[in-house]
N, C-alpha and C positions, 0 to 999 in steps of 0.2 A: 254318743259313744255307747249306751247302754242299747240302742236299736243295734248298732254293730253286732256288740255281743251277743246279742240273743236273738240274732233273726237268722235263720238257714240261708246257706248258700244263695239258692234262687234269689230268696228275698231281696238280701245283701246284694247282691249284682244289679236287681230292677233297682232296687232304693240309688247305687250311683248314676244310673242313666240319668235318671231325674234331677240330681242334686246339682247345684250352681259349684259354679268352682273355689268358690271364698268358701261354702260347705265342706266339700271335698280336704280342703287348705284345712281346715280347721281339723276335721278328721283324722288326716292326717297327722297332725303332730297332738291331738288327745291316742292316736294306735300307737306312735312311737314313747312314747311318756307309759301308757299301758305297757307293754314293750321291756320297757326297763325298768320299770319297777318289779316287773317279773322274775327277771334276769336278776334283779338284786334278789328278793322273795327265795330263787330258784338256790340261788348259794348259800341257806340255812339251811338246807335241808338235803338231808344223803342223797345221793345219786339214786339212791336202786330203791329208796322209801317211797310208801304210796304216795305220798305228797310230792315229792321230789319228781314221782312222773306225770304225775298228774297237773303239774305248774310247766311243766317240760312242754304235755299237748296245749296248754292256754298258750304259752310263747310259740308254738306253731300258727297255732290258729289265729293269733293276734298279728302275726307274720306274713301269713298269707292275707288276710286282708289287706291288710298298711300298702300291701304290694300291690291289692286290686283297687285301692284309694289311689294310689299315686300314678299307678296307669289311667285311672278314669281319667284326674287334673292335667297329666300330658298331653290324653287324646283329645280333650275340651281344649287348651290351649292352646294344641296347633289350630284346629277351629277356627278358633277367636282371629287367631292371628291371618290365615288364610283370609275368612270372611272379610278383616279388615284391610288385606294385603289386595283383595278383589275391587274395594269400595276405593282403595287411593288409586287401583289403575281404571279404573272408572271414571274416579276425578282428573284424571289428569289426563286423560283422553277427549277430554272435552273442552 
């Protein structure tokens, strides 16, 4: 979670190609949990105060990742699924 946070875009992007999908999974719901705690964090604090926007850009950003986390764990798991979907008409071709 703390690599999330603090690695730039690029980074963040190469880091999910690589990651297993139980990774990703777990990622996942530590960005959603980050997420809302922010979202609570976000409602002590005025709307237009520097803190107020500044919790405002961490819930974006925490946002857009969660959303590049969960795209990566879909596009692995058709994958998965396909590869295995090849290997039973394989088996059963034979």
């Amino acid at each position: 979670m703390g690599w999330a946070r603090e690695s730039e875009e690029g980074e963040f992007e190469r880091g999910l190609e690589g990651a297993s999908l139980e990774s990703l999974d777990t990622l996942s719901r530590e960005l959603d949990a980050e997420q809302e705690r922010l979202q609570r964090l976000y409602g002590e604090f005025p709307e237009a105060s520097e803190q107020g926007r500044f919790i405002k850009r961490q819930i974006r950003e925490v946002a857009g990742q969660s959303g590049s986390v969960k795209t990566s764990a879909i596009v692995r798991r058709n994958q998965r699924d396909a590869k295995l979907e090849d290997e039973h008409d394989v088996n059963t071709e034979s």
